[in-house]
N, C-alpha and C positions, 0 to 999 in steps of 0.2 A: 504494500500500500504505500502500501494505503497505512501504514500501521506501524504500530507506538511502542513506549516502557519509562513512569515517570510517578512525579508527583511527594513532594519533602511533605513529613509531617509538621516540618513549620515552613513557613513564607518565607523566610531566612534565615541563612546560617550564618552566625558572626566565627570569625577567627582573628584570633589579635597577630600584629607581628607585624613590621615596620616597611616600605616599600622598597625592597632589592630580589635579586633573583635569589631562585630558592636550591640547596644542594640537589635534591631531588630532583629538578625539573627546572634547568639553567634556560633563561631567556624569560622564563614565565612571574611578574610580578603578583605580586601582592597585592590584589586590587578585586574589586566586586565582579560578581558574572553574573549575568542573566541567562535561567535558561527557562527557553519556552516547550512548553506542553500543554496538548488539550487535555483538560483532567474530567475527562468523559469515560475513559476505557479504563476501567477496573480489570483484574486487579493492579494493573501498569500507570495505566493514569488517575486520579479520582480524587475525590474529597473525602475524609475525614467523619467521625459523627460532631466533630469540632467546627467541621465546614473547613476544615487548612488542608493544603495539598497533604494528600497519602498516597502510596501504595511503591511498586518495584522499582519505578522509573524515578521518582523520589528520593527513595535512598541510594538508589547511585546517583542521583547528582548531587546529595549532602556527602556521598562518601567522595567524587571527582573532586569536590568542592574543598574537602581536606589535602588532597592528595595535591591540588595547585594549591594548594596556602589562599583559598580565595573566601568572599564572603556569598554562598550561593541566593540568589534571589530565583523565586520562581515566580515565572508569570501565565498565566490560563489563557490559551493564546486559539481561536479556532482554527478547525484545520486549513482549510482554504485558503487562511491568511496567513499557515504558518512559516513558510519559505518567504514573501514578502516583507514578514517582521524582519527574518533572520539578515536579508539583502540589506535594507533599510537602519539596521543597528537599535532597533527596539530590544530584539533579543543575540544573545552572543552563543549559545547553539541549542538544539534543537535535542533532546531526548522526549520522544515521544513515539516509541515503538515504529518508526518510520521506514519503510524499507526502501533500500539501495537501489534505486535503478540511473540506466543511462541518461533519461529523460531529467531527472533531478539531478544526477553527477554535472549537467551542462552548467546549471546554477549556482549549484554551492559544493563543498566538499565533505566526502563521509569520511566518517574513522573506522577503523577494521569495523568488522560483527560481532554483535555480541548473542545473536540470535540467528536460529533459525526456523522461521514459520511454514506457511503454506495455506496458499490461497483453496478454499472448500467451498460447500454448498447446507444450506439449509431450505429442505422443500419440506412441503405436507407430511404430516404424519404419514396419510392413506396414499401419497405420490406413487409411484411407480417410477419416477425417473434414478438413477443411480450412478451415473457420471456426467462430466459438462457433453460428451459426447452426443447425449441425450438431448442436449438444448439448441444444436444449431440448425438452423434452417427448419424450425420447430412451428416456429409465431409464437410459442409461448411467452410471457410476460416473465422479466426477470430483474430484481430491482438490485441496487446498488448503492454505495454515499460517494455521493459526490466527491471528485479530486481524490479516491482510493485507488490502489491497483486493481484492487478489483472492477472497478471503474473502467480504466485502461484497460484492462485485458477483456473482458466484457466487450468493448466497443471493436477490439481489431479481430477477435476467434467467433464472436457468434452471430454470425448475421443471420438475417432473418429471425430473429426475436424482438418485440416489444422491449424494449429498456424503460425501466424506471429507475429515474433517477434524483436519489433523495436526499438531506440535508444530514441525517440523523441513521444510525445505525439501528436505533430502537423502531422506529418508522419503517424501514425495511422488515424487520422482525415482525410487525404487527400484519405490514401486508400477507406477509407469508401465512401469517398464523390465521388470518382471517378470509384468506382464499382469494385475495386478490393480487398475487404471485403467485407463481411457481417457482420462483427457486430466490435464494438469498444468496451470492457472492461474499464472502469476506473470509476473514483469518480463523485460523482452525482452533484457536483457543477462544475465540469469542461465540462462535458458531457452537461448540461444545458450551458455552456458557448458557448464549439465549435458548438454545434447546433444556439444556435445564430448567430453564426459566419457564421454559412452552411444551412442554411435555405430552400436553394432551394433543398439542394439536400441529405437531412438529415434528421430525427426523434429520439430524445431521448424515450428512456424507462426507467424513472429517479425511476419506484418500485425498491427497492433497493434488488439484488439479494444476502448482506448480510449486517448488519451494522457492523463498524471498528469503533475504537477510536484512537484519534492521540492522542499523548502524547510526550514530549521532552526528548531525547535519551542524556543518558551520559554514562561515563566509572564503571563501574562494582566496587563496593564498596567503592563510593564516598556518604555515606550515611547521610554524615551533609548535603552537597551541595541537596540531593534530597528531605532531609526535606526542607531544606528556597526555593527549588521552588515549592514543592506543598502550600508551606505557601501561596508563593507570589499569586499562582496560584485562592488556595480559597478566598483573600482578591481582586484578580480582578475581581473575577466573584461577589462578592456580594458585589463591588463598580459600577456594573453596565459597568466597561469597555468592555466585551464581546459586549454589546447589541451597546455601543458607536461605536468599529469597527462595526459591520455589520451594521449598518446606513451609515454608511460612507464608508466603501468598497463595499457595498454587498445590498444596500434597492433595486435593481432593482430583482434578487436573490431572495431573502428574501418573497418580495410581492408574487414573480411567483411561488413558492414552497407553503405559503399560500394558493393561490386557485388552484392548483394542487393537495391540501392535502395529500404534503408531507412533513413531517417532517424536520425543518430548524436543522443547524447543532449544536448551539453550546448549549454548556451544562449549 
């Protein structure tokens, strides 16, 4: 996507310590970041019963936020406008479960991956269809959020389908569930969610019809800033903090993808 990993359980992280480069991470000062995220997608993006930013995407960027000596701000930024912030210098990068493609790479620049997804489908309970194969040159109706990859890939693979195309991923979910869709496009952890949510009247197809890698989007020749976060990025994954989030956001997720024998997301 279309798609995210974000959200501080505060609004900012203070860190004391005076404006020079840091051992850890030479070139990079001591000074505030902003980073933008839609805090719409739980459990990566979202709010709080406090209403302040929570969840995965969150605490990696209070944990990046140490790891440069910086003071992280987060800002709730919608999707459509969230690459425009980042251009503009509203926000200083983007963690919000975002994936990698060449169409974005023209814009701004990603840091390694930190994930890997896969674009699915959510139809009817009672559907009958069971891959995207099923959908092209169908006329079936097939909705989608606006500015996702699923969006983009939608538009180039399936012609001859109806596209709806909506603001809101829960909008998409309700069409489905109310019979005016046939299928829902989007990320295979989300799709395993709102089927939870829709049980009665819903069925994921979570074989992933491609796999994506998110990675954290910044401005275009900020190339000290995108070495110290792929630094930061290798020293969390082989401190085991990947595995720490998804125990903690994600073991219900995690277990049901397991005996699905589908492949869990992070890297």
């Amino acid at each position: 996507m279309i798609y995210r990993f974000s959200a501080l359980l505060v609004a900012a992280v203070a860190v004391a310590g005076c404006k020079e480069e840091t051992a850890s991470d030479p070139g990079i000062p001591e000074e505030k970041i902003v980073v933008g995220m839609e805090l719409t997608y739980p459990p990566f993006e979202m709010r709080g019963p406090d209403n302040q930013p929570d969840g995965i995407s969150v605490a990696m960027a209070k944990a990046l936020g140490e790891h440069l000596n910086r003071e992280v701000i987060i800002e709730d930024v919608g999707w459509d406008g969230i690459i425009p912030a980042l251009q503009t210098g509203k926000i200083d990068l983007i963690i919000s479960s975002m994936t990698r493609t060449p169409e974005r790479e023209r814009v701004i620049t990603f840091s390694d991956g930190y994930v890997t997804n896969g674009l699915c489908m959510l139809v009817g309970k009672d559907s009958e269809l069971q891959s995207p194969d099923d959908l092209s040159e169908s006329g079936l109706k097939v909705a989608v959020k606006l500015a996702t990859t699923g969006h983009t890939w939608a538009e180039r693979h399936l012609e001859g389908v109806d596209l709806i195309v909506l603001d809101e991923a829960a909008t998409c979910v309700l069409e489905v569930a109310q019979g005016k869709a046939d299928a829902f496009i989007y990320d295979q952890i989300s799709i395993y969610q709102h089927w939870q949510n829709n049980r009665e009247t819903t069925r994921p197809v979570l074989d992933p019809i491609r796999e994506e890698t998110w990675a954290i989007g910044m401005r275009q020749g900020e190339e000290t800033l995108r070495t110290a976060v792929n630094k930061f990025l290798a020293e969390y994954r082989k401190a085991g903090k990947f595995d720490e989030l998804a125990a903690k956001f994600m073991a219900e997720e995690k277990e049901a993808f397991e005996d699905l024998g589908v492949p869990f997301i992070f890297h």
